[in-house]
C-alpha positions, 0 to 999 in steps of 0.5 A: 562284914557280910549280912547274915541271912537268917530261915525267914530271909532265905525263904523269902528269897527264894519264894519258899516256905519256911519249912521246906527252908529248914528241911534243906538246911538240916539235911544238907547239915548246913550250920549257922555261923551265929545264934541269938537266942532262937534266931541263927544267922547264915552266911550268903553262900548258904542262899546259893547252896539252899538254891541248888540243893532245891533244884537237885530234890524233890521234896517231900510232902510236909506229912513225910517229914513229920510236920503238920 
């Protein structure tokens, strides 16, 4: 069985907060494959499609996405 990432490890893997990680995550309507009560588990491939989405925007100060 493949390891499943979770928000915390993908934004460790890119050196990326957390935040910027979920932006990503909900714009670009990824899904998780599990849910343990509030921790969701990605599949690998969401770390490489995170990483391109990453470099293909610009994102937002965190003002514009209305988290402080």
């Amino acid at each position: 069985m493949e390891k499943l990432l979770t928000v915390k490890d993908i934004a460790y893997e890119l050196g990326i907060s957390p935040w910027k990680v979920e932006y990503l995550l909900r714009r670009n309507h990824l899904v998780p494959v599990i849910r343990i009560g509030n921790i969701r588990g990605f599949e690998a491939d969401t770390l490489e499609i995170v990483r391109e989405r990453l470099l293909d925007e610009s994102l937002p100060d965190n003002r514009d996405i209305g988290l402080r």
